[in-house]
Backbone bond lengths (Angstrom), bond angles and torsions (degrees), N, CA, C in turn:
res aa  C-N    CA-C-N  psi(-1)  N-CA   C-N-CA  omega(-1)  CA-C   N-CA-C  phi
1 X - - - 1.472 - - 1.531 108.62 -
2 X 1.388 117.03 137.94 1.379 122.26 -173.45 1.675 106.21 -76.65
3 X 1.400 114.32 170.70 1.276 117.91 161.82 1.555 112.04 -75.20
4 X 1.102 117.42 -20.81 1.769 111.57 174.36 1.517 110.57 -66.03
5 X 1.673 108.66 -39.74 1.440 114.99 -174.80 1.705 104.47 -74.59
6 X 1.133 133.67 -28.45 1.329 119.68 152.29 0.819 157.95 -88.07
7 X 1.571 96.97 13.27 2.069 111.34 168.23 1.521 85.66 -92.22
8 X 1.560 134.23 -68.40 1.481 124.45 172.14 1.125 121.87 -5.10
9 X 1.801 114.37 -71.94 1.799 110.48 162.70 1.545 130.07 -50.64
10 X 1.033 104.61 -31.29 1.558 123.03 172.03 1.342 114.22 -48.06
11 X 1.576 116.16 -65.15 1.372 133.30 -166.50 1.484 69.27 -76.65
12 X 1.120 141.64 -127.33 1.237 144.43 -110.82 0.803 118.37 -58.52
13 X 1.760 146.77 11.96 1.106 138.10 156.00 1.951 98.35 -94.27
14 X 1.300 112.88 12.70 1.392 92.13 158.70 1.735 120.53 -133.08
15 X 1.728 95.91 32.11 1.348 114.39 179.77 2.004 97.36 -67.68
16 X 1.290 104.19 156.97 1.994 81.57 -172.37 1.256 95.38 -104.42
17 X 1.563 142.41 54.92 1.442 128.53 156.36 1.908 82.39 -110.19
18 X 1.771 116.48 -52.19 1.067 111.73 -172.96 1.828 120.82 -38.37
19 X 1.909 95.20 -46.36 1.727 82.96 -169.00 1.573 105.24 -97.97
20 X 1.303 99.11 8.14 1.697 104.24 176.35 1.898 106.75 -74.08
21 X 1.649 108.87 -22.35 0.852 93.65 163.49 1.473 139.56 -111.41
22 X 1.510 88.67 0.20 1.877 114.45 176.58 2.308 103.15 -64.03
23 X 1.238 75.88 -49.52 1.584 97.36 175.48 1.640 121.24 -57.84
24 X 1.909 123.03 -25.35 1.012 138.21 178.82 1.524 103.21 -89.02
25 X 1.285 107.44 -16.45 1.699 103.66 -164.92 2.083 101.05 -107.29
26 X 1.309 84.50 -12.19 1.726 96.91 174.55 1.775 114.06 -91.81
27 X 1.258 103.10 -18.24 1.396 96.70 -178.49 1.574 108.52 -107.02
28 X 1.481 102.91 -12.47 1.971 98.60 172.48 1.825 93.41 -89.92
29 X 1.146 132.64 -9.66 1.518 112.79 161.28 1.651 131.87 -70.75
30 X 1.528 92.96 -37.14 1.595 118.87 -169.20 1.400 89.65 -77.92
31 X 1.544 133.37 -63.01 1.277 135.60 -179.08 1.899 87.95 107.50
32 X 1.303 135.67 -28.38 1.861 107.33 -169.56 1.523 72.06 -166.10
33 X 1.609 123.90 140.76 1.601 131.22 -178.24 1.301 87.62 -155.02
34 X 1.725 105.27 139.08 0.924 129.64 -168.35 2.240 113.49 -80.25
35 X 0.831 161.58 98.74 1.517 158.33 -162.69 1.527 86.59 -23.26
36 X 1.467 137.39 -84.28 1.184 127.82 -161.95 1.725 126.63 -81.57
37 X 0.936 122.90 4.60 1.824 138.24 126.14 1.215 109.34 -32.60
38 X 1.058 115.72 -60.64 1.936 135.51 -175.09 1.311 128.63 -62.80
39 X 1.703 113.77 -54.39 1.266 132.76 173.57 1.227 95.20 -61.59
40 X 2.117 142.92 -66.68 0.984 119.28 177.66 1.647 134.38 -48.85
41 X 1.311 107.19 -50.50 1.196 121.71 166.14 1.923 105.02 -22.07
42 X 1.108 96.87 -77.69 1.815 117.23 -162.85 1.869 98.68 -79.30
43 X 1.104 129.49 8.81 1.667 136.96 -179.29 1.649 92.36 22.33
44 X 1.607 109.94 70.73 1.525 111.18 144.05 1.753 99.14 -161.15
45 X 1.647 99.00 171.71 1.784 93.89 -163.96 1.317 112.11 -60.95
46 X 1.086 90.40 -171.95 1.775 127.19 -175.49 1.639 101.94 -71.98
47 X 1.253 111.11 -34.56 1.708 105.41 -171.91 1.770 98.51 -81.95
48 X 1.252 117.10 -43.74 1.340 130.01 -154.55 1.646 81.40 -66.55
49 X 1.258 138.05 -55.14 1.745 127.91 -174.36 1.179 99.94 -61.32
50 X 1.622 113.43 -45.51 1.935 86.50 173.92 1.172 129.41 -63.35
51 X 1.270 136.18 -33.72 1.692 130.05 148.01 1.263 131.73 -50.36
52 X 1.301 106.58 -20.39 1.818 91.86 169.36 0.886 111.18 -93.97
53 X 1.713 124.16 -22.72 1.785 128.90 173.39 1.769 101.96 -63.75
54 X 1.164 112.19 -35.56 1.477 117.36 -158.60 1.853 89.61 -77.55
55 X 1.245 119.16 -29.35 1.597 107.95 -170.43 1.386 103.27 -101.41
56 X 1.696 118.68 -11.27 1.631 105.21 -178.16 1.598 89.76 -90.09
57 X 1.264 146.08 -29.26 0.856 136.02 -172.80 1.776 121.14 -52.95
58 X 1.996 97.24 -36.68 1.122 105.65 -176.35 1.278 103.99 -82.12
59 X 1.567 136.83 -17.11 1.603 141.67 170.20 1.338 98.84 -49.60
60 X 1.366 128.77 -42.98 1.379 136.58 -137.41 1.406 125.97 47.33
61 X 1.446 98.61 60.20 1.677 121.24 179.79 1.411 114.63 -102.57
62 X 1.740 115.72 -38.26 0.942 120.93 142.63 1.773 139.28 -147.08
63 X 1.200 113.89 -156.50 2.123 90.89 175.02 1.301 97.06 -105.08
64 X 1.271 111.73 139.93 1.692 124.18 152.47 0.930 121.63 -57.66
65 X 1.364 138.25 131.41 1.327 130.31 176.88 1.628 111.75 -139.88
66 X 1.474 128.82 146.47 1.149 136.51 -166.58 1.907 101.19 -49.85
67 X 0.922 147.50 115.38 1.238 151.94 174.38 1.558 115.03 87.93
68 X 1.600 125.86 7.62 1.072 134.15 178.64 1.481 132.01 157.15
69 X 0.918 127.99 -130.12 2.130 129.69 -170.85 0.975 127.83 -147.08
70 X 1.245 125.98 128.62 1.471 125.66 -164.21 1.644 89.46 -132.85
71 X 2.028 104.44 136.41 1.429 108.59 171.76 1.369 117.03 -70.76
72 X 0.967 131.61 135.83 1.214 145.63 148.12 1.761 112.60 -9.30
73 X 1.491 92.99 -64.72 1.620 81.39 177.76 1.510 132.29 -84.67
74 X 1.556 105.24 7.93 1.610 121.66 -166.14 1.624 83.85 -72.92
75 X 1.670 104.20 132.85 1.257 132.37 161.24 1.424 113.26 -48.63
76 X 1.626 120.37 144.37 1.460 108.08 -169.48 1.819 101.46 -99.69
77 X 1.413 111.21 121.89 0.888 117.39 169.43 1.609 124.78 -110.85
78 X 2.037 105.25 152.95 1.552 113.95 -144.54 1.052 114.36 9.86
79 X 1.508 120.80 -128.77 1.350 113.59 -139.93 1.834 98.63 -103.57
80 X 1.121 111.65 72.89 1.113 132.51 -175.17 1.397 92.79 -69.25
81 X 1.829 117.46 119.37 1.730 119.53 -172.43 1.692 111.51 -51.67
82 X 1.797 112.08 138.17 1.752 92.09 -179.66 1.283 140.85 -68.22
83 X 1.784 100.17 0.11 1.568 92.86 -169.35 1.693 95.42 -95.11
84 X 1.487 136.52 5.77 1.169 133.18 154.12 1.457 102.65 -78.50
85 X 1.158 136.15 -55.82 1.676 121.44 -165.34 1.652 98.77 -63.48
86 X 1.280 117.22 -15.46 1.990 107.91 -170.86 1.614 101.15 -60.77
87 X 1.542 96.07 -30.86 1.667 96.23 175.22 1.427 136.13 -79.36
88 X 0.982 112.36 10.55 1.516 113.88 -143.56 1.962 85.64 -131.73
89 X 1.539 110.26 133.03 1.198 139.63 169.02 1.785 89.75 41.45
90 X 1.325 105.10 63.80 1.883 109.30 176.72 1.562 94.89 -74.22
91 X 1.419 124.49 -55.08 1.650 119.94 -175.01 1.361 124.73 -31.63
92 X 1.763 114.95 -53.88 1.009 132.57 163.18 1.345 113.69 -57.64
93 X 1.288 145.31 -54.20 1.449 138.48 -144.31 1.519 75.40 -87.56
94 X 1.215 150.11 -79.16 1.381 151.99 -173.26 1.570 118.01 -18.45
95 X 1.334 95.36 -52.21 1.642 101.65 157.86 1.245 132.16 -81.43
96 X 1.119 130.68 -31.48 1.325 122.35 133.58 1.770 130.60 -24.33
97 X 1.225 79.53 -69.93 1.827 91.59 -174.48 1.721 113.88 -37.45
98 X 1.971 103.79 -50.16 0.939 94.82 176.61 1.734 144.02 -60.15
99 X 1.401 82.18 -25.43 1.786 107.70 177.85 1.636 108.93 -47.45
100 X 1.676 96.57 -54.19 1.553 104.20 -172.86 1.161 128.81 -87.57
101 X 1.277 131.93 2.68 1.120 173.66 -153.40 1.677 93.34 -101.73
102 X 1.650 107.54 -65.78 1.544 110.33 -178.05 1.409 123.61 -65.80
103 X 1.266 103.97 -7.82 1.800 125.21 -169.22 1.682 96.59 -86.67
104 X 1.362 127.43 -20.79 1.670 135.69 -173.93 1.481 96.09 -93.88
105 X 1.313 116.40 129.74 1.374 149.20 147.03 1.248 145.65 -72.52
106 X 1.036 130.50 94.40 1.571 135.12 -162.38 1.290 95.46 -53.28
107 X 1.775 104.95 135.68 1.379 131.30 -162.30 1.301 129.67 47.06
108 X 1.548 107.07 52.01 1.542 120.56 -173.99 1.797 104.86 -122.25
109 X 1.166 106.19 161.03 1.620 113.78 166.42 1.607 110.47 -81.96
110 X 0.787 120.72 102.93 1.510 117.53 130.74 1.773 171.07 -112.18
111 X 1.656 113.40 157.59 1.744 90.33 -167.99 1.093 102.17 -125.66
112 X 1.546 104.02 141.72 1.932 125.91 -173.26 1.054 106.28 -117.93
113 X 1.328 116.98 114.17 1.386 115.96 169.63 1.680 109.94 -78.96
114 X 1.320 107.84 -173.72 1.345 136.29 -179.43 1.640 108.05 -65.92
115 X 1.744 107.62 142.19 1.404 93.56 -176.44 1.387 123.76 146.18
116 X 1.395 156.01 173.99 1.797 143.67 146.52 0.991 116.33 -77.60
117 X 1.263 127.37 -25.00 1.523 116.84 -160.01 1.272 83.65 -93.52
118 X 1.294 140.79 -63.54 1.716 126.17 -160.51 1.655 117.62 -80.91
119 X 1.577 112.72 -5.52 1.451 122.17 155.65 1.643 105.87 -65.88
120 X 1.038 114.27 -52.76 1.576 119.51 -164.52 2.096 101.34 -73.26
121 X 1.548 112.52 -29.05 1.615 126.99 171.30 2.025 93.99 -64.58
122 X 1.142 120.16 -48.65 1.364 105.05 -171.12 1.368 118.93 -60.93
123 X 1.622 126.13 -24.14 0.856 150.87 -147.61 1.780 109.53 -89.56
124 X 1.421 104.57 -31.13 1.500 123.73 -167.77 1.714 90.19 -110.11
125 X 1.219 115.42 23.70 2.046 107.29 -177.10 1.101 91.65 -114.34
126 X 1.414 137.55 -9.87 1.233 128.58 -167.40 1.943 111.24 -72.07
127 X 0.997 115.02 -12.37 1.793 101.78 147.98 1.782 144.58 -65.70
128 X 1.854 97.31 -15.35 1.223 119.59 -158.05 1.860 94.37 -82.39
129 X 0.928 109.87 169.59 1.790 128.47 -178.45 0.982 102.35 -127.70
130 X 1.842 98.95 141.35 1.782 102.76 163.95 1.270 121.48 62.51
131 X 1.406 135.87 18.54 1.261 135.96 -156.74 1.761 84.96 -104.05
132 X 1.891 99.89 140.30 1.277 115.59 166.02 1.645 103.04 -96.89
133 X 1.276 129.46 114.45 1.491 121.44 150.22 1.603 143.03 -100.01
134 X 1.334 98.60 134.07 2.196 81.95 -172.79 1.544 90.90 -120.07
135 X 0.972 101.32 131.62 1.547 115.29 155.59 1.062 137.98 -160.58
136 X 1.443 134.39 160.93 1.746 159.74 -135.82 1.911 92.87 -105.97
137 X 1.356 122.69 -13.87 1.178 121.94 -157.04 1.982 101.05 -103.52
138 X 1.335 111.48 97.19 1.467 117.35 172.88 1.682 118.07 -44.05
139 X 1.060 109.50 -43.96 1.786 118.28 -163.85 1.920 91.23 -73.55
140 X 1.580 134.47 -28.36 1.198 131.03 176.14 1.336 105.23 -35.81
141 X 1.212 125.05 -83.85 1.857 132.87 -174.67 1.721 99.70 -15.14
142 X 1.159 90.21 -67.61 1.689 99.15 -161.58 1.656 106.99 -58.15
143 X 1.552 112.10 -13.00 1.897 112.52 -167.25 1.369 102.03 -100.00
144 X 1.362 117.58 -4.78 1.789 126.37 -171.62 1.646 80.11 -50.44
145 X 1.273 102.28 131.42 1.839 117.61 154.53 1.807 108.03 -69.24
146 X 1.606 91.35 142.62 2.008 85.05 -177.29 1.662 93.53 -87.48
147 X 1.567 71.38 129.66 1.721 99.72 160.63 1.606 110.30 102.30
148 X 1.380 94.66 20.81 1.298 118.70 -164.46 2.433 111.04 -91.16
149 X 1.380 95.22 91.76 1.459 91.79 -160.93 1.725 103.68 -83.28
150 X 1.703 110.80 108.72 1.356 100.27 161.54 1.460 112.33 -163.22
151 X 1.298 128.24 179.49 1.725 122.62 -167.10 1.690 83.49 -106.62
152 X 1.411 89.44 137.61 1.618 111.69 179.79 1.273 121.48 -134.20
153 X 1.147 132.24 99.94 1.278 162.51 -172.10 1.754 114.72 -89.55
154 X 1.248 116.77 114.58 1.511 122.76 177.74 1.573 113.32 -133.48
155 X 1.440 104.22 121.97 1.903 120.74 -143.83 1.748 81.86 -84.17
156 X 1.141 122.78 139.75 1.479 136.71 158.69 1.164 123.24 -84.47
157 X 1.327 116.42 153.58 2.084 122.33 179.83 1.562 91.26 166.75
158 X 1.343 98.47 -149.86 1.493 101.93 159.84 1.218 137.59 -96.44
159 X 1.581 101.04 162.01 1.735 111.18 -150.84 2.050 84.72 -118.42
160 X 2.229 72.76 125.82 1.329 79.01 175.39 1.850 110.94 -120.55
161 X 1.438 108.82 117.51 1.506 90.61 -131.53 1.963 101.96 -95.69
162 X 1.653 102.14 20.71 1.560 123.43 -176.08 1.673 102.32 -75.77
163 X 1.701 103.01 -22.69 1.525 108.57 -169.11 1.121 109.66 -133.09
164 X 1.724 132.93 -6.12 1.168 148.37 167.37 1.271 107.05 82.39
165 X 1.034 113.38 68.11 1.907 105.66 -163.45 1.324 113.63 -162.27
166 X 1.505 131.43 143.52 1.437 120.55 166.95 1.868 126.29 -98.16
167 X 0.943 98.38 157.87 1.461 94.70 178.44 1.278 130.56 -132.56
168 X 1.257 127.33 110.20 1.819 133.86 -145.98 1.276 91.19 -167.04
169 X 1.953 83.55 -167.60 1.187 101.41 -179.25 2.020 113.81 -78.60
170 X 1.503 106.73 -178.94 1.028 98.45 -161.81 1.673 104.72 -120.57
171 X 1.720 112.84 65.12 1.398 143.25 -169.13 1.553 107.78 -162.22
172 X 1.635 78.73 -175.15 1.815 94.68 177.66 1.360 121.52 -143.94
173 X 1.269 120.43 125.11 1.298 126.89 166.14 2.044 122.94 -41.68
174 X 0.872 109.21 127.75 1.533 118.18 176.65 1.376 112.84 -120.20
175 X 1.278 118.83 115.80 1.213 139.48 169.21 1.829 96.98 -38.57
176 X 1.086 130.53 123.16 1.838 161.63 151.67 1.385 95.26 70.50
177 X 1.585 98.37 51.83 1.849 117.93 152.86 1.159 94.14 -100.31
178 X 1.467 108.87 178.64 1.482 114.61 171.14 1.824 84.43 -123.22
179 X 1.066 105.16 -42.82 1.911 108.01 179.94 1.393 115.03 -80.83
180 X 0.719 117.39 -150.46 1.857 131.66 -154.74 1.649 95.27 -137.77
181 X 1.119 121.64 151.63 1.460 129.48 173.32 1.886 94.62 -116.87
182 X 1.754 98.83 129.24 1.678 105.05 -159.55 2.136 73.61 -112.77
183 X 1.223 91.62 160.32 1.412 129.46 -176.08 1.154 117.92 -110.17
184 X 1.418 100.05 143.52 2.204 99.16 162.15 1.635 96.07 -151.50
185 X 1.782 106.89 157.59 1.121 126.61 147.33 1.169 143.38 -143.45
186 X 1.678 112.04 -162.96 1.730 101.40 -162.90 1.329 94.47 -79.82
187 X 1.253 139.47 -26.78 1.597 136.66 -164.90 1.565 108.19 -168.80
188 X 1.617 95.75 131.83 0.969 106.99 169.24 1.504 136.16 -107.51
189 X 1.419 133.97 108.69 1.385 128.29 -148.98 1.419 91.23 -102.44
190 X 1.276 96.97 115.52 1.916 115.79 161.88 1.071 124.41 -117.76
191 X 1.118 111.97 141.00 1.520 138.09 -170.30 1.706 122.28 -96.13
192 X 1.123 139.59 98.81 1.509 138.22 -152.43 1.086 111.61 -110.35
193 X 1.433 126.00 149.17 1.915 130.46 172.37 1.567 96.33 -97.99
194 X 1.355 122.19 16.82 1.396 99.34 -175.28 1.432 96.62 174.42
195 X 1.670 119.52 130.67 1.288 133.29 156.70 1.588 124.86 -97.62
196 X 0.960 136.70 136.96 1.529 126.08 175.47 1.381 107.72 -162.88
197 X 1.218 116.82 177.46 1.569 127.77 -177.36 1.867 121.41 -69.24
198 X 1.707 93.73 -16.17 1.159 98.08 171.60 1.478 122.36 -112.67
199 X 0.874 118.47 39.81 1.718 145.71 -165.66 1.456 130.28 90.17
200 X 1.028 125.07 -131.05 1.489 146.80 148.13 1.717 139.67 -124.05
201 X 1.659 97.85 132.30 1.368 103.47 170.42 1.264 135.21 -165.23
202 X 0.954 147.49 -170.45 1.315 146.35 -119.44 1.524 92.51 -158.27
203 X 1.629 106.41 160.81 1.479 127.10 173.28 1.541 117.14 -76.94
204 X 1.956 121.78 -34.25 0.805 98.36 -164.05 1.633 100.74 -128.54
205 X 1.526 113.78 151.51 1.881 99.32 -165.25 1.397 105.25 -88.60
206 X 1.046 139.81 -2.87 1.581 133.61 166.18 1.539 95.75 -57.59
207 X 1.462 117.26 -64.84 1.650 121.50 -155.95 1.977 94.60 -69.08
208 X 1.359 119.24 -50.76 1.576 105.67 165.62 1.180 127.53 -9.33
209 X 1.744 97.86 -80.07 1.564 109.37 -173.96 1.900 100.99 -60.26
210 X 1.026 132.27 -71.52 1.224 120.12 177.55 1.162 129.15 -26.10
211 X 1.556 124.77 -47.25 1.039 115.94 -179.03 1.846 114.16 -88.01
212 X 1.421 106.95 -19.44 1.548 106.06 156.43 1.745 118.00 -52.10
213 X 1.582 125.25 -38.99 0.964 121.66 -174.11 1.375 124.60 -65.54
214 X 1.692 96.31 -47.96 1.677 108.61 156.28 0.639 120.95 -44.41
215 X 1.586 153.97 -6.12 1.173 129.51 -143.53 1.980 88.28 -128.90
216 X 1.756 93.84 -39.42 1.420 99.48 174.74 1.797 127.02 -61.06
217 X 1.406 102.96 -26.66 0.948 129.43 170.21 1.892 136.73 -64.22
218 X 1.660 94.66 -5.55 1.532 113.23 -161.10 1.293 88.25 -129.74
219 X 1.428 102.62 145.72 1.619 119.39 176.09 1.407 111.41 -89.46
220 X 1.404 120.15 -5.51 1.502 129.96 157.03 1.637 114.92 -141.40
221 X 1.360 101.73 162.00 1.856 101.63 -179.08 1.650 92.31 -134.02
222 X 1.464 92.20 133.89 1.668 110.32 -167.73 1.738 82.62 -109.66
223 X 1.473 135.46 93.94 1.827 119.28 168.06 1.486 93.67 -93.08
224 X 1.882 106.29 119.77 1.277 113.82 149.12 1.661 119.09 -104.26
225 X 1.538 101.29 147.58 1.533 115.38 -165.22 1.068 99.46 -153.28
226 X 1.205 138.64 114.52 1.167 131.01 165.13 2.042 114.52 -73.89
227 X 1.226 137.77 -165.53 1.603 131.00 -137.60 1.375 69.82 -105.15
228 X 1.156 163.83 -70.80 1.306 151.73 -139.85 1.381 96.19 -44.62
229 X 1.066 140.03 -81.60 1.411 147.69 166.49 1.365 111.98 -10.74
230 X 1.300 138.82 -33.71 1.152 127.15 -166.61 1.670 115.27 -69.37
231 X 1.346 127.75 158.22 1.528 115.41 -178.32 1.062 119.91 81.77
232 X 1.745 128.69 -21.19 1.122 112.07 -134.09 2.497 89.19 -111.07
233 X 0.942 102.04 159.27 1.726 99.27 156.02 1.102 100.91 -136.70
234 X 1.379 109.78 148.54 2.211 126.59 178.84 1.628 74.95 -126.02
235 X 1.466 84.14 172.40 1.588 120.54 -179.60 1.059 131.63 -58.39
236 X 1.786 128.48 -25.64 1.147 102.14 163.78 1.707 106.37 -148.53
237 X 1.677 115.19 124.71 1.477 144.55 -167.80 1.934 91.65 -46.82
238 X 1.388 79.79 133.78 1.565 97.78 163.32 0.990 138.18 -88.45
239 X 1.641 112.72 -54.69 1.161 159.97 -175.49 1.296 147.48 -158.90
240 X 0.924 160.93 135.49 1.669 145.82 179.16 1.627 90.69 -81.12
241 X 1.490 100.13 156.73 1.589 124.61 165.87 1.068 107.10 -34.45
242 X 1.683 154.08 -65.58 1.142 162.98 -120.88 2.216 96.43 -91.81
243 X 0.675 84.38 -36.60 2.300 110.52 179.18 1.573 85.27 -45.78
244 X 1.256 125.18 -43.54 1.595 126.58 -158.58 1.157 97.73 -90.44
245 X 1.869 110.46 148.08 1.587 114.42 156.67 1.371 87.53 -88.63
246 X 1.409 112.46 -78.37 1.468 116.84 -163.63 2.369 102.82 -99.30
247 X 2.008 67.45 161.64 1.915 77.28 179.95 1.549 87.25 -129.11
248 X 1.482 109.76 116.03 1.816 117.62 169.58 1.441 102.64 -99.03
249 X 1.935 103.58 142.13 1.554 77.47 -151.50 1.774 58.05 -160.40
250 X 1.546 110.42 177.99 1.280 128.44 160.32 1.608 135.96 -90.73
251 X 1.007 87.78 -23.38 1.810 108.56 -171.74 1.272 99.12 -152.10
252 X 1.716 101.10 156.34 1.612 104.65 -174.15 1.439 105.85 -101.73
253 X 1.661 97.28 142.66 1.592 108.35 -162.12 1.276 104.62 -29.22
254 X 1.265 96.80 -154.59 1.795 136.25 -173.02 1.551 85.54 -89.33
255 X 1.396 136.93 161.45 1.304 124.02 121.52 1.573 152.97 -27.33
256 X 1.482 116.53 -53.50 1.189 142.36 149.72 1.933 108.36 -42.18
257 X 1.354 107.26 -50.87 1.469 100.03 164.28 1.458 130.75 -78.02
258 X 1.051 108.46 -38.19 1.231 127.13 -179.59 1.758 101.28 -50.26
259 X 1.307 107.54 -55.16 1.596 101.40 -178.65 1.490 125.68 -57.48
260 X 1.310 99.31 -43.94 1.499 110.63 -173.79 1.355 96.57 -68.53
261 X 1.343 144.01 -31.02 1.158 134.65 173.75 1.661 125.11 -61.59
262 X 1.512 102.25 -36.81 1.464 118.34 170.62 1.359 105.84 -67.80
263 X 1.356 136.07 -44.93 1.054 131.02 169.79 1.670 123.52 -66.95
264 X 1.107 111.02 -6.29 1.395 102.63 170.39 1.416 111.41 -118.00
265 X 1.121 116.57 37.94 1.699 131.64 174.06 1.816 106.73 66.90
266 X 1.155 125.93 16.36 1.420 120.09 -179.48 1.543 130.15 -66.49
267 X 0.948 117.92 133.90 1.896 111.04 -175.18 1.397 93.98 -92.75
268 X 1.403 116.86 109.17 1.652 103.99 160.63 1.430 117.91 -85.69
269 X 1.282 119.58 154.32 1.732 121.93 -164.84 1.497 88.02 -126.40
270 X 0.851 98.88 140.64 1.896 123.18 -172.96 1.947 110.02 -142.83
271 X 1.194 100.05 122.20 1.535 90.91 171.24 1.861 118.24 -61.52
């Protein structure tokens, strides 16, 4: 091979459709790459990765993220910030949403925890009537559909503001009580970091216990998860499988899950 034929290869692996896509196929391996990881990687600057991140982002090849890129299909792990998870597996949570969405009853109670999938579930209720809602999930207020008539209730404690959400008890204080006024409803829609054979759970144990309480608290449990979740255990247990009526989900489990779910009386909902 000549030296002409290897400046040719040269230049053209730094033509920017070529490493725009060398660079798309490096960050769905890595799953999250840092801007200057990249620039060395690809031997051009620091600004030039922010323009090709800034235009694959707009391809929707992958997410932009403050100091670098996260794939699209990389699983969301702990407390992964929410306005990155809003992006991440939207098709699925959308289909989801709608599923659980159909499981709510005009003029019923319900509780939403913290989260996308049950932000994006509030979003598809806006046909329902009379609906009471309480929830731990801050970004809800702002997702009310206009024209949307219902009593909305948001439980206080602490605000954890990585996930937009509070975490307490699962009541309300009344002005010249000395106690707390405790709650129940017809369904409770929860949102999970993790499905497995040994129940469900989550990354962080404030939101656990909360969302364990909800769950005790509801005369049904709606767990949506979309398939990323499946397989997976975080740090701290929610519940065992059996806690659930229904599992809204995108795809049907694993096998290995799938059973343990049948065995613990679960309805899985599948589009």
């Amino acid at each position: 091979m000549s030296s002409a034929d290897v400046d040719t290869q040269d230049r053209s692996r730094h033509l920017p459709a070529h490493r725009r896509g060398a660079l798309t196929d490096f960050v769905a391996e890595r799953g999250q790459v840092a801007v200057g990881e990249l620039a060395e990687r690809f031997g051009v600057s620091i600004d030039t990765i922010r323009r090709d991140l800034d235009q694959l982002d707009a391809d929707g090849l992958l997410i932009r993220t403050h100091g670098g890129a996260v794939s699209k299909s990389a699983a969301p792990v702990g407390d992964r910030k929410l306005d990155l998870r809003l992006r991440m597996h939207t098709e699925q949570k959308e289909a989801i949403a709608a599923m659980a969405a159909r499981l709510v009853q005009d003029d019923s109670v319900i509780m939403l925890n913290g989260g996308t999938t049950t932000l994006a579930v509030m979003r598809h209720l806006r046909d329902k009537r009379g609906l009471t809602i309480a929830t731990n999930n801050l970004r809800i207020p702002a997702e009310l559909p206009t024209g949307m008539e219902c009593e909305l209730y948001v439980f206080g404690g602490h605000v954890r503001t990585v996930a937009q959400t509070t975490t307490g008890a699962v009541s309300f204080a009344v002005t010249n009580r000395p106690d707390e006024i405790t709650v129940r409803a017809d369904i409770a829609i929860i949102g999970v970091g993790a499905v497995a054979t040994s129940g469900f759970s989550t990354s962080n144990v404030g939101d656990a216990a909360m969302m364990a309480e909800m769950m005790d608290h509801a005369e049904q449990v709606a767990v949506v998860a979309d398939s990323s979740k499946f397989s997976r255990h975080l740090f701290a247990q929610i519940a065992s499988l059996d806690r659930a009526t229904y599992l809204v989900t995108d795809i049907a489990p694993p096998p290995p899950i799938a059973a343990s779910l049948e065995e613990a009386g679960v309805s899985v909902i599948t589009p």
